[in-house]
C-alpha positions as CSV (number, residue, x, y, z in Angstrom):
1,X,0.0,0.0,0.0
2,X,1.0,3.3,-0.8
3,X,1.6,6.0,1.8
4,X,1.6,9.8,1.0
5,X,3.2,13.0,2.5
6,X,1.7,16.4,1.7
7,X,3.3,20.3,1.3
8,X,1.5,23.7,0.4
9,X,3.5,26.3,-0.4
10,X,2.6,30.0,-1.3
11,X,4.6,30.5,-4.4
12,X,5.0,34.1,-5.7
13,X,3.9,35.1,-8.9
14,X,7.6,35.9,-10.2
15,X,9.6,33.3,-10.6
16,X,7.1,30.5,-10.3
17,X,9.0,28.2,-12.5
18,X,11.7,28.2,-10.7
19,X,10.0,27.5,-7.4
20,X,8.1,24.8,-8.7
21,X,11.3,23.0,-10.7
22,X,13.1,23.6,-7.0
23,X,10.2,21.9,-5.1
24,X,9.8,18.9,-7.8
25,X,13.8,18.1,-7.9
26,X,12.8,17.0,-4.3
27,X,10.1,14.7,-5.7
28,X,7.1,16.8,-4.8
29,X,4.6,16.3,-7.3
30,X,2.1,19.4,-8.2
31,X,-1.2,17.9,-7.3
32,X,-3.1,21.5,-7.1
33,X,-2.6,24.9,-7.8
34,X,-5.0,28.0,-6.9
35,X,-4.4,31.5,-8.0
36,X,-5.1,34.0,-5.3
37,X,-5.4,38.0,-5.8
38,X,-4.0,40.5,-3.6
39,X,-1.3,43.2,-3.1
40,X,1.3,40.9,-4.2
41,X,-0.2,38.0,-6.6
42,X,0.7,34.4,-5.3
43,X,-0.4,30.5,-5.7
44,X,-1.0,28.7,-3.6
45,X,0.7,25.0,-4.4
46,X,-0.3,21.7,-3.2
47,X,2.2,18.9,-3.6
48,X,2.4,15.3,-2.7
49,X,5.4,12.6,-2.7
50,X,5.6,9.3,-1.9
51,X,6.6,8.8,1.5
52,X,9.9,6.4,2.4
53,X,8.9,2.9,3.8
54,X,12.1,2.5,4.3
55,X,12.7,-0.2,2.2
56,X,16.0,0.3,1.0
C-alpha cells in the first residue's frame, strides 16, 4: 500500500518556474494549484510525494 506525505507552499507570482522545478527536484509532485489575488499575486501550491517505507 502506498503512503503519501503532503506540502503547500505559497509560491510568488515571479519566478514561479523556478520555485516549482526547485520543489519537484525533491520529488514533490504538483497535485493543485490556486491563484489568489492580492497586493502581491501568489499560488497557492499543493504537492504530494511518496513517503519512504524504508525499504531500501
Amino acid at each position: 500500500m502506498r503512503a503519501w506525505e503532503y506540502r503547500v507552499e505559497e509560491l510568488s507570482a515571479v519566478q514561479i518556474t523556478n520555485q516549482l522545478n526547485f520543489i519537484g527536484n525533491d520529488g514533490w509532485e504538483l497535485i493543485h494549484i490556486r491563484f489568489q489575488e492580492g497586493e502581491a499575486p501568489s499560488y497557492l501550491c499543493f504537492f504530494k510525494r511518496q513517503k519512504d517505507q524504508g525499504l531500501f
